[in-house]
FIKOLZA-1660 file (N, C-alpha, C; in steps of 0.1 Angstrom, whole numbers, plus 5000, padded with zeros to 4 digits):
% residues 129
   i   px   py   pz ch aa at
   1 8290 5869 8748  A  X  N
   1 8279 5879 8746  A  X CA
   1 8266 5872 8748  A  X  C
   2 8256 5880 8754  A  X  N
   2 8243 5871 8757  A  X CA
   2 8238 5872 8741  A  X  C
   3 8225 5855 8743  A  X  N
   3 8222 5858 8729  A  X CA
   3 8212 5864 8730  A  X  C
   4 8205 5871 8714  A  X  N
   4 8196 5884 8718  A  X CA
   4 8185 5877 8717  A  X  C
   5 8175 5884 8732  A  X  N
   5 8164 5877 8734  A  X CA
   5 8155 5877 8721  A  X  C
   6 8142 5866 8717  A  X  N
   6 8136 5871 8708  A  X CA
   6 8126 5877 8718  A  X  C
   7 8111 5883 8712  A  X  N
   7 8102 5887 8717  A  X CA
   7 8092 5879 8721  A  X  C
   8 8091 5867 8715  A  X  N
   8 8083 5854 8723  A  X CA
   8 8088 5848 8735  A  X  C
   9 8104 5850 8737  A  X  N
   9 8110 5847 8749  A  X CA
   9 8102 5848 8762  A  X  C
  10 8099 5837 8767  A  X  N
  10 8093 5840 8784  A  X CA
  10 8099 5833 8791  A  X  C
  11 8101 5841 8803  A  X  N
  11 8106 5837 8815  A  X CA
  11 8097 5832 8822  A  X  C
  12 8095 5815 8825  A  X  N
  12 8088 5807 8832  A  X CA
  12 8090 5808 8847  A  X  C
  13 8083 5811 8857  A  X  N
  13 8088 5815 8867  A  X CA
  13 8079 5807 8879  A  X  C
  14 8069 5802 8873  A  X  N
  14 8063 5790 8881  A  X CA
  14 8052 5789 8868  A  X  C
  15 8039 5777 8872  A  X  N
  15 8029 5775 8864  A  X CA
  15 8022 5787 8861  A  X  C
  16 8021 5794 8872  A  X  N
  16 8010 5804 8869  A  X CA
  16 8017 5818 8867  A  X  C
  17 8030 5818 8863  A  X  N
  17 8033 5833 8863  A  X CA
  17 8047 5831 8857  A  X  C
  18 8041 5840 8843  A  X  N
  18 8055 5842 8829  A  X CA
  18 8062 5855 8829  A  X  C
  19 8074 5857 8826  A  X  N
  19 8076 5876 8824  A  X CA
  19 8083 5878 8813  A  X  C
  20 8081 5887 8802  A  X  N
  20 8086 5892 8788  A  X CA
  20 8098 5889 8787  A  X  C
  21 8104 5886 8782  A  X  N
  21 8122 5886 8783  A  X CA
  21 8123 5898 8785  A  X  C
  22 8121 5910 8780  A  X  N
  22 8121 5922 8781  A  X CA
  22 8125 5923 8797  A  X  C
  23 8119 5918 8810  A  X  N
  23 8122 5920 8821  A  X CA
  23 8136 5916 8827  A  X  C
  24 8145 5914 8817  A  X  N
  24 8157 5914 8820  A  X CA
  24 8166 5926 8821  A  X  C
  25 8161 5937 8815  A  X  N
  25 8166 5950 8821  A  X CA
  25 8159 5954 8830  A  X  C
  26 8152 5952 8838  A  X  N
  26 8145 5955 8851  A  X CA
  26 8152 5949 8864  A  X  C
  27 8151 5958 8874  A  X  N
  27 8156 5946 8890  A  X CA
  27 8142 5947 8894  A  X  C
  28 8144 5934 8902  A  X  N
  28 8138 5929 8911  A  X CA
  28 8144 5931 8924  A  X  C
  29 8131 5931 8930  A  X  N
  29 8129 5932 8947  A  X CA
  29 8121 5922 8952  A  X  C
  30 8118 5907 8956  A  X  N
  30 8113 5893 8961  A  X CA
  30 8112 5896 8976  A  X  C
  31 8098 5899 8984  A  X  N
  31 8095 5902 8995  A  X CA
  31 8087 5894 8999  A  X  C
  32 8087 5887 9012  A  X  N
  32 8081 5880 9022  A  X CA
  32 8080 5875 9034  A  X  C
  33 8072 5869 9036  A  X  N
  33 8075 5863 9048  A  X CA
  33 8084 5853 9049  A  X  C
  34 8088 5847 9060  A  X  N
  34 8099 5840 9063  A  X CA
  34 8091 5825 9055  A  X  C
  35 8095 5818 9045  A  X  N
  35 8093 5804 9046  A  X CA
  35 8084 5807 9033  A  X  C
  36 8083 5821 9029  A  X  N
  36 8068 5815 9017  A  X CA
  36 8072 5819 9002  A  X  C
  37 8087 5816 9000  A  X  N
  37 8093 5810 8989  A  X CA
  37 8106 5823 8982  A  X  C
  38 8109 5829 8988  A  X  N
  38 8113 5842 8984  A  X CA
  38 8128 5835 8974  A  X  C
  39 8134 5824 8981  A  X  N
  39 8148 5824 8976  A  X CA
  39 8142 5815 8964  A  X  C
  40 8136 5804 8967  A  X  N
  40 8131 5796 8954  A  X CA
  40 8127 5804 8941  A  X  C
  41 8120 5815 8945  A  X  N
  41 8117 5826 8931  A  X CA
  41 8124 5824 8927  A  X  C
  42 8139 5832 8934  A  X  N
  42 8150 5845 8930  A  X CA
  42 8159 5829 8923  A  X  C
  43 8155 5820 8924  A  X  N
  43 8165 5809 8919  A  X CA
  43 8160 5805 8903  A  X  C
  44 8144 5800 8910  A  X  N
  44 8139 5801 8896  A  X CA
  44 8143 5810 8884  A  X  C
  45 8141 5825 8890  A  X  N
  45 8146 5836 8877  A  X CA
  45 8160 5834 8875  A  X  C
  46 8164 5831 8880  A  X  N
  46 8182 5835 8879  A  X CA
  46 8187 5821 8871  A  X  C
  47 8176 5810 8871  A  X  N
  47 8178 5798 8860  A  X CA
  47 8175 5799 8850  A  X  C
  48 8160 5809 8846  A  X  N
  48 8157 5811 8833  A  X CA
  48 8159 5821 8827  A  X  C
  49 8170 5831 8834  A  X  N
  49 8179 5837 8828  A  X CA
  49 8188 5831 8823  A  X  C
  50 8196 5827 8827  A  X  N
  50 8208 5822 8820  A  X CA
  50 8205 5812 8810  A  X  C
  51 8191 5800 8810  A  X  N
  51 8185 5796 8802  A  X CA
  51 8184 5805 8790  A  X  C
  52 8186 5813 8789  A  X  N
  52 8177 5823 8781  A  X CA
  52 8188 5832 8774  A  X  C
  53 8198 5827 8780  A  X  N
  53 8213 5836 8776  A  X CA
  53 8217 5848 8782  A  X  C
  54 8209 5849 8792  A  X  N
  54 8214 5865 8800  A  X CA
  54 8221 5863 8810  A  X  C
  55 8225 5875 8815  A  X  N
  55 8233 5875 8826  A  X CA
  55 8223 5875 8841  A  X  C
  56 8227 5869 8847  A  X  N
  56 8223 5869 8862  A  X CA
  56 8232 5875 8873  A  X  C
  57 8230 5888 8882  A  X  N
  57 8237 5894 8893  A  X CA
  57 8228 5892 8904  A  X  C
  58 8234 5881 8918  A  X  N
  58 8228 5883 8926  A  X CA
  58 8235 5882 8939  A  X  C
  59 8228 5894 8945  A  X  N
  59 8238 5898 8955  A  X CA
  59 8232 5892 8969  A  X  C
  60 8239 5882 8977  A  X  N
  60 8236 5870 8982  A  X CA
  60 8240 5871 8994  A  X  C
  61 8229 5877 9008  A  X  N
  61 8237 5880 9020  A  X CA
  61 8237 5866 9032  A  X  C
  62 8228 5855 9025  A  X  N
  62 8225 5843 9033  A  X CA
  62 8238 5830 9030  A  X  C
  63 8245 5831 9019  A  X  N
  63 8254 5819 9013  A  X CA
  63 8243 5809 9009  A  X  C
  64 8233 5816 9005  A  X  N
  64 8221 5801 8997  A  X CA
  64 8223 5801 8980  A  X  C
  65 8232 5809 8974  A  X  N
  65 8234 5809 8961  A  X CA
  65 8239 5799 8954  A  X  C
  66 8250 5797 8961  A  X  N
  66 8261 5790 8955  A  X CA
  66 8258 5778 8948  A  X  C
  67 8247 5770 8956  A  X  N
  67 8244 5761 8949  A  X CA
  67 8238 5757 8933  A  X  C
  68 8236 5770 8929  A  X  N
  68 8229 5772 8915  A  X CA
  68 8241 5765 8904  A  X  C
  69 8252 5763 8911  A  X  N
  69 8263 5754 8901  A  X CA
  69 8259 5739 8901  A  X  C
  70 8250 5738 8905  A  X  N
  70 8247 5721 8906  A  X CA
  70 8233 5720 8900  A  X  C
  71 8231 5707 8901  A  X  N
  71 8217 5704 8899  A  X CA
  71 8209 5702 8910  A  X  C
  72 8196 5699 8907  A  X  N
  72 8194 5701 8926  A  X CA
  72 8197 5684 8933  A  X  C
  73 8198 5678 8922  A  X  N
  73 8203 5663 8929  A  X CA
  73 8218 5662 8935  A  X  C
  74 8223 5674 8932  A  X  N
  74 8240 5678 8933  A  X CA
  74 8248 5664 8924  A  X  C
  75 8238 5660 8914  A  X  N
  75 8250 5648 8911  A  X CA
  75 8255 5654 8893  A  X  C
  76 8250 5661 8890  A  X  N
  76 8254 5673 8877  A  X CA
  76 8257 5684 8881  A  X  C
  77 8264 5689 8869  A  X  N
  77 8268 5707 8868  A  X CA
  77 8257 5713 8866  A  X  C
  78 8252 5724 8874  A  X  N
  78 8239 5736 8871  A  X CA
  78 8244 5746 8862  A  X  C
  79 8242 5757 8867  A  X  N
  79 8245 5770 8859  A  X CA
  79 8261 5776 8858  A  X  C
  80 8261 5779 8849  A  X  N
  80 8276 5784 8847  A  X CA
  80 8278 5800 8856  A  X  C
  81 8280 5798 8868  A  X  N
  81 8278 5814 8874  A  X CA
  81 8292 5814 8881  A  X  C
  82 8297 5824 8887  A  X  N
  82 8308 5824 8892  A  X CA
  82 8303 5831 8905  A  X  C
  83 8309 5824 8918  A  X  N
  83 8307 5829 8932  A  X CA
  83 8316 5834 8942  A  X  C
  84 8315 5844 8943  A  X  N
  84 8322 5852 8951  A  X CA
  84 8321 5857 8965  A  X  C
  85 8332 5849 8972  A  X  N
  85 8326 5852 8990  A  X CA
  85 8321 5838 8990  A  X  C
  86 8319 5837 9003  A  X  N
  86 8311 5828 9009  A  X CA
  86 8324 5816 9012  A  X  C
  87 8314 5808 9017  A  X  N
  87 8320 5791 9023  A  X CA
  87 8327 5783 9009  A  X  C
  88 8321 5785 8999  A  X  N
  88 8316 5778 8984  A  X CA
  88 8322 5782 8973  A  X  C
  89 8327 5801 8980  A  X  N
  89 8333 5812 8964  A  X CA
  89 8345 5801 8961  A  X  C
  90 8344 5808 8944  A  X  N
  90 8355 5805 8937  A  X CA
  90 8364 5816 8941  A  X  C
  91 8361 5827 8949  A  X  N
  91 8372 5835 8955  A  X CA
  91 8366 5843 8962  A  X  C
  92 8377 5845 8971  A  X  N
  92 8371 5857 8982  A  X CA
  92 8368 5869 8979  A  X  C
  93 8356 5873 8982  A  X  N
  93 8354 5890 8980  A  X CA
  93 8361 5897 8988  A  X  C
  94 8366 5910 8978  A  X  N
  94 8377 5920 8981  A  X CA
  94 8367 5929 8985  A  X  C
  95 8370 5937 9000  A  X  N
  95 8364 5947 8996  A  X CA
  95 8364 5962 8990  A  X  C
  96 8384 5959 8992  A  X  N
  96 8389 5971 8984  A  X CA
  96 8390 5973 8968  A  X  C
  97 8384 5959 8965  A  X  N
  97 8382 5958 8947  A  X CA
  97 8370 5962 8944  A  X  C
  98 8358 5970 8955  A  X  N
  98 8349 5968 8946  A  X CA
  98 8342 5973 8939  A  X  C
  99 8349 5982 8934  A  X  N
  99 8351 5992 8916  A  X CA
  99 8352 5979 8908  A  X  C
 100 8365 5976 8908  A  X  N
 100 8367 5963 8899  A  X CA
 100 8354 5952 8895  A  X  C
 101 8354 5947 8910  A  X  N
 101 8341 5943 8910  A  X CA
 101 8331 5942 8901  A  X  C
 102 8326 5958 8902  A  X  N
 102 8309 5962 8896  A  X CA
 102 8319 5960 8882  A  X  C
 103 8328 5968 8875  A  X  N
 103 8329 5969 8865  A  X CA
 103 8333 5955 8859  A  X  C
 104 8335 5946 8862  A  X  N
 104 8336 5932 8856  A  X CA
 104 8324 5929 8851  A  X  C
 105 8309 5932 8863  A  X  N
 105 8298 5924 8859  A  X CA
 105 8291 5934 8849  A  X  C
 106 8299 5945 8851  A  X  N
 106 8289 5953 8839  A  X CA
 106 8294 5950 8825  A  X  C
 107 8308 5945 8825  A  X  N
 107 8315 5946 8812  A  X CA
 107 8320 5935 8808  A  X  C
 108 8311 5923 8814  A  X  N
 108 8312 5911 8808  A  X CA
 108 8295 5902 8811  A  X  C
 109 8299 5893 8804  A  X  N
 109 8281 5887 8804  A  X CA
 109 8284 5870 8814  A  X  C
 110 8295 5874 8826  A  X  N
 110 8291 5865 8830  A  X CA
 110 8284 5864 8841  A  X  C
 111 8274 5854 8847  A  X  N
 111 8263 5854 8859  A  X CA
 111 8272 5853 8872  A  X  C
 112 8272 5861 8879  A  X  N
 112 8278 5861 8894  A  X CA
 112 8271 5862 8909  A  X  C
 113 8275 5856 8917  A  X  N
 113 8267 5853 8929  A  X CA
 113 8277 5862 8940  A  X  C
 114 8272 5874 8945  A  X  N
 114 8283 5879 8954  A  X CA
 114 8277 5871 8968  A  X  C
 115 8283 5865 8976  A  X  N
 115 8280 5857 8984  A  X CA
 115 8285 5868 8998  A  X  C
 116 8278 5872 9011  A  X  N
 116 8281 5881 9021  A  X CA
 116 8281 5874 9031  A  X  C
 117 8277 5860 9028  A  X  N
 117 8275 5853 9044  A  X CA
 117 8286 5854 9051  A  X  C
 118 8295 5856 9046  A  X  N
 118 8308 5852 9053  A  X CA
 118 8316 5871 9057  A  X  C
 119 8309 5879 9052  A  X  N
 119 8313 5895 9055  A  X CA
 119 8308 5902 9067  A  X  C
 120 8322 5907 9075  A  X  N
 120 8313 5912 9088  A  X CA
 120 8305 5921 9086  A  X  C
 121 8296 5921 9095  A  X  N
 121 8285 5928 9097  A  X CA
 121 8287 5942 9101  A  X  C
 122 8301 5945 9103  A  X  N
 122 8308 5957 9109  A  X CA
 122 8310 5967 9094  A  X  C
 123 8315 5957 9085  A  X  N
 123 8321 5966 9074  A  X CA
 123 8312 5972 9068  A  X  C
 124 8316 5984 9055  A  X  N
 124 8304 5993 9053  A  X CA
 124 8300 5982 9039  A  X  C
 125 8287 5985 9038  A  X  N
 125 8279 5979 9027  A  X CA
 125 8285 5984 9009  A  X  C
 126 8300 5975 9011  A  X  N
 126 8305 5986 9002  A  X CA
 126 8300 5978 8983  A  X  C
 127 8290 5967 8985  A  X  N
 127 8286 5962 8974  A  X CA
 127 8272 5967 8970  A  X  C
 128 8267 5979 8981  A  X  N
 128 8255 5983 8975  A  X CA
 128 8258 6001 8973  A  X  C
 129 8271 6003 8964  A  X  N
 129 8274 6021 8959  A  X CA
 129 8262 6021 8951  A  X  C
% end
């Protein structure tokens, strides 16, 4: 079970920009240009969540997630997330499981990376019901 945020809780997200713990029942949308930091955010947040005891869902159509299980020196263990799909998953994404799927992440507190790099581009977008 995540632990309960307190209300001093902040989410450090660079020097210049904190967000309420509170912003953990909110989604996010990270938009930009190519190169001017979009995945480094979405990494940042998704560390000081789980820092923070919450759950992290991120749905990952490049395979640049996976790494969030390391450190960035890759010579330690990073975050406790589990990845799904990709070159990296701890298991292949089903696409006929993905009922199962959503209801795992909704009815458990662990952080998961659905990884798409590796999903044709043909099938239907069946992780955004």
């Amino acid at each position: 079970m995540p632990r309960r945020p307190r209300a001093t809780d902040l989410l450090t997200i660079s020097k210049t920009l904190d967000l309420p713990i509170e912003a953990v029942t909110e989604t996010f949308g990270v938009v930009g240009i190519r190169g001017s930091g979009k995945t480094t955010t979405t990494k940042v947040l998704a560390e000081e969540l789980v820092a923070h005891g919450q759950q992290a869902c991120i749905i990952d159509p490049l395979g640049a997630y996976w790494g969030l299980r390391s450190s960035p020196d890759g010579k330690a263990p990073g975050l406790p997330v589990l990845v799904l799909g990709g070159e990296h998953g701890d298991a292949p994404l089903d696409t006929a499981r993905a009922e199962v799927l959503a209801d795992f992440v909704v009815e458990t507190t662990v952080s998961v990376v659905f990884d798409l790099s590796q999903v044709s581009k043909s099938e239907p977008s069946w992780l955004l019901w």
